[in-house]
N, C-alpha and C positions, 0 to 999 in steps of 0.2 A: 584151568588152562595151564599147559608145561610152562616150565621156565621158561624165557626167551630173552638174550639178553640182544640180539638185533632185531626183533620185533617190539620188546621196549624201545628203545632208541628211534627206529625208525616210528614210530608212532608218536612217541613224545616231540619227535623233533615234526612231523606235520600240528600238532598242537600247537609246536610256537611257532611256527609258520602262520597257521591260522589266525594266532593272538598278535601276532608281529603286523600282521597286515592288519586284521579287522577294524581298526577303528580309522585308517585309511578312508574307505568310502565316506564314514562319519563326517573327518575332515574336510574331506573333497565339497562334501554337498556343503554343508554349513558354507565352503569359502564363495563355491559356485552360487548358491542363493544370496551370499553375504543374508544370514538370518539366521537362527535358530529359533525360533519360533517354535511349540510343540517339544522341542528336545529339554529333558529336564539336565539344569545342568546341579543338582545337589546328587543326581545318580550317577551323572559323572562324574563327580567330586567324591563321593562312597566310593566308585568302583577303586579309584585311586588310592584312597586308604586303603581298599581291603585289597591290592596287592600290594602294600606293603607288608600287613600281616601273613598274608600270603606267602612272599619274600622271606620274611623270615622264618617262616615254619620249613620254608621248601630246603634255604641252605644250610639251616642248621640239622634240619632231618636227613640232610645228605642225600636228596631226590635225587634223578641222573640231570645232567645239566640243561638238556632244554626243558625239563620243566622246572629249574631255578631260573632258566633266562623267562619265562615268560612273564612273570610278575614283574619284574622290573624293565622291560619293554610295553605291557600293557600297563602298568601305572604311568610310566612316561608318555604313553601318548592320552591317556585320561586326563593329563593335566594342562595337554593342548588344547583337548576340545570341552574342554570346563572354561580354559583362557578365551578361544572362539566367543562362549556365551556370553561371558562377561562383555569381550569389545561389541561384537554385533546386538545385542541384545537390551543390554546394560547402557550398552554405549562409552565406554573407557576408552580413554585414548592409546592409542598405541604403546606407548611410552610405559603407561602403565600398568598395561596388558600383561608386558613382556618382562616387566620387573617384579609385580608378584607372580606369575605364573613360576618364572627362573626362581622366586624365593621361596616360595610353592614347595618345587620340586626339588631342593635342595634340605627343606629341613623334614620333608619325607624320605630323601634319600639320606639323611642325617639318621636320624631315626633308627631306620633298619640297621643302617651299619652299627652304631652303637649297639639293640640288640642283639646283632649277631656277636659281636664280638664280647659282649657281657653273659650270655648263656649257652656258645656252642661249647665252650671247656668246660664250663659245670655240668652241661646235659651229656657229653660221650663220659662223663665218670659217675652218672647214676645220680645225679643230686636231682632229691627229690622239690623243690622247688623249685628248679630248674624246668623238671619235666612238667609241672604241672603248669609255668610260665609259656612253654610251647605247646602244650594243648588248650591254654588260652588264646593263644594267636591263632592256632588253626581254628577253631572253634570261629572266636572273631570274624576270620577271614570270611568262614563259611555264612555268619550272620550278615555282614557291610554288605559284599558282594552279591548275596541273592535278594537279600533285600534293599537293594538300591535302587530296584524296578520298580518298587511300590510310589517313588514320587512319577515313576513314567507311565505309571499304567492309570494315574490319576489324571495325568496331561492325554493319556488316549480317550480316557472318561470323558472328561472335559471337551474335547474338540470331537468326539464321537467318531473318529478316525487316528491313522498312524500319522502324525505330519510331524519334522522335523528331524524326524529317526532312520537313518540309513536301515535298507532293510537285508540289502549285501552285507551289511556290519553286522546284524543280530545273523545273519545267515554263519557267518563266517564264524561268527562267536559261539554258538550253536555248536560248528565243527567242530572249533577248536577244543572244548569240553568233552567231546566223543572222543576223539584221536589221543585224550588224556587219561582220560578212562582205561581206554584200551593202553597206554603204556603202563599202567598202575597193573592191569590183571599180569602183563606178562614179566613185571618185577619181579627180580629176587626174594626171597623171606616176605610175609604176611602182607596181605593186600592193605594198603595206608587208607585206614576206615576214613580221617577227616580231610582228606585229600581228594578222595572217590566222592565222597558225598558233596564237596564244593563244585566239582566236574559236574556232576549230576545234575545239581539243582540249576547252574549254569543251563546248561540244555535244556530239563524244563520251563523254567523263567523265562529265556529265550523265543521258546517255542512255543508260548503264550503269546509272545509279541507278533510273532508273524503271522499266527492265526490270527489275531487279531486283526493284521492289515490286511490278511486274505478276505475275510470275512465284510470287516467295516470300511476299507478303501474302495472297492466297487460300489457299496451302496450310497453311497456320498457321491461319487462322480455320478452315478444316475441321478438320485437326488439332485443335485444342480443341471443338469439337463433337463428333468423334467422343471427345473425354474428359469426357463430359459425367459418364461415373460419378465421374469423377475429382474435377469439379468439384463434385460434390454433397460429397467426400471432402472439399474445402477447409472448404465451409462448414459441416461438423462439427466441422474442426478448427481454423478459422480460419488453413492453413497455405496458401504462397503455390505454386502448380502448376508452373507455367512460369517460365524464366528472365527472362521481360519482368517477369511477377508480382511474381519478387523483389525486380528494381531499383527497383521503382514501392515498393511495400510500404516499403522502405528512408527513402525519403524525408518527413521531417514534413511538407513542405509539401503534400503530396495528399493 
């Protein structure tokens, strides 16, 4: 692909559009159901690390700026809907939601800025453990990040459907790793290998979950359809059917 430096841009910046928004729906549904149920919140706790690491690989490597803003827009709102799990789920009071979550995200955003400002002067004059401190991070980032799915694809395992997991969100997240991609090919100087491949893996991780909910959410709703004897059995006995039933049932706050 030619140079392009406004089809970078406009691409990078639908990327953090994408990331800007995507965990939005997340939010929404978790507050709407008040549950999280099904949503692993250690993947949303990983994803938030790994845009921190992310964060720092992006600003120190000089990426163009919407994709330095994305990492630090999607680690911020990772640590809202990690806080979600905790009060609906956990059951934490407000109070304390909101004081680790703020303390959370403070010694994460603590962090990076110390990194950055400890290795981006030694990394533009060639110091070699410098460089090899940011291909740690990028590395990292691309390890937290893609595998943060693996504690959600155990919770799909488990409940043998997607429940808990906005699928506008995996949709949106999906994009936003496409429209990234694509601002990397139309970069200036060498396509950024650990940065292409965190996009990457992004979209197929992603795109594992939604086949998955394409797949195993219609057959669940049949399934309890065809239990409809079943269901009449609950509500004689007020007892919960299905393994989703229980987890839901469990929780005061629904």
């Amino acid at each position: 692909m030619p140079v392009n430096a406004i089809a970078e841009n406009v691409f990078g910046t639908l990327g953090t559009v994408c990331w800007m928004v995507q965990l939005f729906p997340q939010i929404y549904k978790s507050y709407q159901e008040k549950n999280t149920v099904g949503l692993s919140d250690l993947m949303i706790l990983s994803w938030a690390l790994g845009g921190v690491f992310l964060g720092i690989y992006a600003v120190v490597q000089n990426l163009n700026i919407p994709l330095i803003m994305q990492p630090q827009i999607f680690g911020t709102l990772s640590v809202i809907c990690w806080a979600q799990c905790q009060y609906y789920r956990r059951h934490w009071s407000p109070f304390k939601t909101i004081i680790v979550g703020i303390s959370l995200w403070f010694v994460f955003g603590g962090f990076e800025a110390g990194m950055v400002y400890a290795l981006r002067s030694p990394y533009d004059h060639g110091n070699k453990p410098a460089e090899s401190a940011i291909s740690f991070f990028g590395i990292m980032s691309t390890v937290v990040i893609t595998g943060a799915l693996v504690p959600q694809y155990y919770q799909i395992y488990k409940y043998k459907e997607v429940v808990g997991l906005s699928i506008p969100c995996m949709t949106i997240d999906l994009l936003g790793g496409v429209f990234s991609d694509l601002s990397l090919i139309f970069r200036p100087g060498s396509f950024n290998v650990l940065a292409g491949i965190t996009y990457s893996l992004v979209v197929v991780t992603d795109g594992v979950v939604i086949i998955a909910a394409v797949i195993l959410n219609p057959r669940a709703r049949k399934a309890r359809r065809r239990a409809g004897t079943t269901g009449e059995m609950q509500q004689n006995t007020g007892q919960p059917t299905t393994m989703v039933d229980r987890a839901l049932s469990t929780s005061p706050l629904t």
